[in-house]
N, C-alpha and C positions, 0 to 999 in steps of 0.2 A: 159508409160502413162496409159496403161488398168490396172493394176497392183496400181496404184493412184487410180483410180478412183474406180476398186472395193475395194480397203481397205477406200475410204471415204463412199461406200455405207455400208462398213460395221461397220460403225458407228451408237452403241446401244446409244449412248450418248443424244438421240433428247432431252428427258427430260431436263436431266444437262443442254444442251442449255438455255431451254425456264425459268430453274431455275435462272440460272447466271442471262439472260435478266431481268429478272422480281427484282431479287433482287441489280443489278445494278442500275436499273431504278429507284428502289427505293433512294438508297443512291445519286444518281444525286439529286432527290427531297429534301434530307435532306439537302443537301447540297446548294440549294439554284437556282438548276438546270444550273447550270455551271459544265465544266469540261474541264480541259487544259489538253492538249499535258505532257505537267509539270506533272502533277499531274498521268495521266496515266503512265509516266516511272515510278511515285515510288510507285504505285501499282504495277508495271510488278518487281521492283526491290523489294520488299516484298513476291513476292509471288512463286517469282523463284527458290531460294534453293525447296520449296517444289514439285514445280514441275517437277525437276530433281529428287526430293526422290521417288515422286510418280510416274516417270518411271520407274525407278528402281523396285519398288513393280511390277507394269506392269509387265517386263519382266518375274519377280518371278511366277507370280499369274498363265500368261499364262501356265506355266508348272505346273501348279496346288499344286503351293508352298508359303511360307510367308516367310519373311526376318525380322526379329525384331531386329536384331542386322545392321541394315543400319540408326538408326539413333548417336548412339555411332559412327558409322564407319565416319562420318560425324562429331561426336566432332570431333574426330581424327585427320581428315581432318584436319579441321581448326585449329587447335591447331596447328598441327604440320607445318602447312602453313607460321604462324608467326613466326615458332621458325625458318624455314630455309630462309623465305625473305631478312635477313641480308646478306645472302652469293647468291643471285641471285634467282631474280623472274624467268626463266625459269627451273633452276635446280629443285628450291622449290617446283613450280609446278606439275614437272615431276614425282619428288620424291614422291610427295602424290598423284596421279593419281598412280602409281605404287604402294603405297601401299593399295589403295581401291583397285584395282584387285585382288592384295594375299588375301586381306579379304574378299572378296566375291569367289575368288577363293575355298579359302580353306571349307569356308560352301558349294560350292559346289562340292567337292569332298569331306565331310562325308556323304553330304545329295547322291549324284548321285551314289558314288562309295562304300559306306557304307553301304546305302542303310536308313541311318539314318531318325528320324522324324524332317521333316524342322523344327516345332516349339520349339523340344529338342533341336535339336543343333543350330540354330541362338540366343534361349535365353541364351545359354551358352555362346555363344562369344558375345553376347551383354554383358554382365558384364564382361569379358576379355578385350571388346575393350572399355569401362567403365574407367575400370581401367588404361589404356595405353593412356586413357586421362586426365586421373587425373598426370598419371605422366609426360606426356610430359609439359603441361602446369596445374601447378595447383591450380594456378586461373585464370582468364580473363582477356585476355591482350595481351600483344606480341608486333610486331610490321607491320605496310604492310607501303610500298613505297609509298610517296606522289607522290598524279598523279594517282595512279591506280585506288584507287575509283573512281574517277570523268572517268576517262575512260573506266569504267566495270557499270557505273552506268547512267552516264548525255549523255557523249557524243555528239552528233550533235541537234544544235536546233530544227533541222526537226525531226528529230528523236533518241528518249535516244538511247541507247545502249543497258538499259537492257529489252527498247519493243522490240529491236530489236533480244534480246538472248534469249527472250521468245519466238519468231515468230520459230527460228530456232532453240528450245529445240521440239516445237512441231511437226515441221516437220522433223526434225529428227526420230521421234515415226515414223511418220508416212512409211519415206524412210526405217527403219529398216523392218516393217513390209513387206512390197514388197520386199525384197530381199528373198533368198530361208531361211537363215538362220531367219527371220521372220515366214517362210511360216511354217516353220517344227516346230518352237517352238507352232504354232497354234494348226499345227496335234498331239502334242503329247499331249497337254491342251486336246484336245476333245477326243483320243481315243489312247491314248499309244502303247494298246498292237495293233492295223493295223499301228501306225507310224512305230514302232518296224518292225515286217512283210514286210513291204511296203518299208525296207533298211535303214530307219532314225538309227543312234546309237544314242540313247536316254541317255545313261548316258554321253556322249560328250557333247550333245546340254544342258542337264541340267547345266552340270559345267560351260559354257562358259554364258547361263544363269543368272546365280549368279557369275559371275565374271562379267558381265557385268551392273547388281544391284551394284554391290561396284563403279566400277568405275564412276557412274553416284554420288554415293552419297557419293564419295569423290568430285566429282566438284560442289555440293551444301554446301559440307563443304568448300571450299575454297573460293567460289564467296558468302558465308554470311559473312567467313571472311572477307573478303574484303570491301563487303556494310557495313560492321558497324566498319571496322578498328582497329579490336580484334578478338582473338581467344576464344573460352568457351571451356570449359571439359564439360561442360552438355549439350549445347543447343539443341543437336540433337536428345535426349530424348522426347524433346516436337513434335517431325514429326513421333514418330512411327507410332502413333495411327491415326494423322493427315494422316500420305501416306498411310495409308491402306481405308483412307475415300475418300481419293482423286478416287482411285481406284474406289469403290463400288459406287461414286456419279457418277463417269465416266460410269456406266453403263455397267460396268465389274464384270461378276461372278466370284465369289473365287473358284470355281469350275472349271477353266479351259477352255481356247479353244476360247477363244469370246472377242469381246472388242475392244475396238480404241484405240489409243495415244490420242487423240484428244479427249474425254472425259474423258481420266485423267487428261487433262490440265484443263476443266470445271469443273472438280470436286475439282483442287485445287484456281481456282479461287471463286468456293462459296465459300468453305472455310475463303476462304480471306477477301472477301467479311462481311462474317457473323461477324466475328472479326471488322470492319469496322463498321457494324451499334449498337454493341454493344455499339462503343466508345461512338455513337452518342445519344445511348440510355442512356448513362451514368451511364451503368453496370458493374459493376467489372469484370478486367479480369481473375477474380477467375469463373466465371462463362461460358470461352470459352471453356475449355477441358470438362464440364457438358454439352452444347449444342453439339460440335463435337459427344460427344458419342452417345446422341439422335439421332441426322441426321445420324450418322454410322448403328445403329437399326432400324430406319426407312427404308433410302436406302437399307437393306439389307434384310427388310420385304418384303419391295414391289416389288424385286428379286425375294424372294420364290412364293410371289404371282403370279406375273406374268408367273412365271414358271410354277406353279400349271394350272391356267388358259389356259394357251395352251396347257398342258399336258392334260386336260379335253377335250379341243377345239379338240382332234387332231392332233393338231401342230409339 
């Protein structure tokens, strides 16, 4: 329980908070100030693949790394999700859970054991695992089992399903980080070479790291299959840029060592959000990935700033 409680106090996230709030509050207004139960699962169902991509980055960032090839790894996923549904939803599942780990595996043993540059080698296997989407499925489509959506999505009237796999995508961040294997990917985010010293084997914790970035964003490649009842060879291209925002709005440095789960989930709900009042605004959604980038350079200014500021303060 002490262990909870200081990983909640170690939540830089307050901002992201007070952002989401304000920018939710808004869209209830657009909206006419109502908001069902209904309407919250398919927000939480929307905005879930990415908040499993943007833990994944999480994991990455804490060891002072970037994963660009996690949203390919995520076409992958789903592509490859429809193609094996015919022969059994467990197997299929299994099957591609299993292969997001060899691909987050394998980037971190060039990156840990190679000693490779995270950004060289995950953009190489991003157009590898590009490619291995285009061939599995190579257009949009497949097939997933009647029944599944509605049970990965609707669920109980009291409660959808996918509030409910958001609630436990975030406490999961949370329970990872309180275990030791949390505790040590922290220390080595802040100071490698005492991790190092201190007994941590850092190219172990890196690898298992980024294998565990794959497997989180093969399970948002399967659960978007799923919510929309198709597979894409591209769609995962559109969360690179997004889980790295999810990240830097959550109030996590790319610099290592710091950060909540729990502000990356905020970060991926502005996100979502912002997407949300554009429709309302009657903007093209030619103009989401031009605003993301904004809010990406923003949040990440006002990082440096902050940092500056306390670096002045003393701090």
């Amino acid at each position: 329980m002490m262990r909870w409680l200081a990983e909640a106090r170690n939540l830089e996230a307050s901002g992201s908070v007070g952002i989401f709030a304000f920018l939710f509050a808004v869209y209830i207004v657009l909206k006419g100030g109502h908001y069902s139960l209904f309407e919250a699962g398919n927000l939480a169902t929307n905005v879930l693949p990415l908040v499993l991509v943007g833990l994944a980055q999480y994991f990455v960032v804490l060891v002072r790394g970037v994963d660009l090839s996690l949203g390919p790894i995520m076409s992958v996923s789903g592509s490859l999700a429809v193609v094996l549904f015919p022969f059994g939803v467990a197997p299929a599942i299994a099957a591609v859970l299993a292969a997001g780990l060899i691909a987050g595996c394998l980037n971190g043993l060039l990156i840990a054991r190679f000693k490779l540059s995270p950004i060289v080698v995950t953009l190489a296997t991003m157009s590898v695992w590009d490619g291995v989407a285009l061939v599995v499925l190579p257009v949009p489509g497949g097939e997933v089992p009647a029944g599944l959506q509605a049970a990965l999505t609707s669920g109980s009237t009291l409660l959808p399903t996918s509030l409910a796999l958001l609630v436990a995508s975030g406490l999961f961040g949370l329970w990872v980080m309180t275990t030791r294997f949390g505790l040590q990917l922290r220390a080595i985010g802040g100071d490698e070479a005492a991790a190092e010293a201190s007994g941590i084997i850092v190219t172990e914790l890196r690898l298992r790291a980024y294998g565990l970035a794959g497997l989180l964003a093969a399970l948002a490649g399967v659960y978007f299959a799923i919510s929309t009842m198709a597979g894409s060879p591209i769609v995962g291209d559109g969360y690179i840029l997004p889980s790295i925002g999810a990240v830097v709005l959550g109030g996590v440095p790319l610099v290592g060592g710091r950060g909540s789960p729990i502000g990356v989930v905020m970060g991926a709900l502005i996100l979502t959000i912002v997407g949300s009042l554009l429709y309302f605004a009657d903007l093209s959604d030619f103009y989401q990935s031009l605003i993301d980038g904004v809010i990406l350079i923003a949040a990440v200014g006002s990082v440096a700033v902050r940092d500056w500021v306390w670096k002045a303060m003393g701090r």
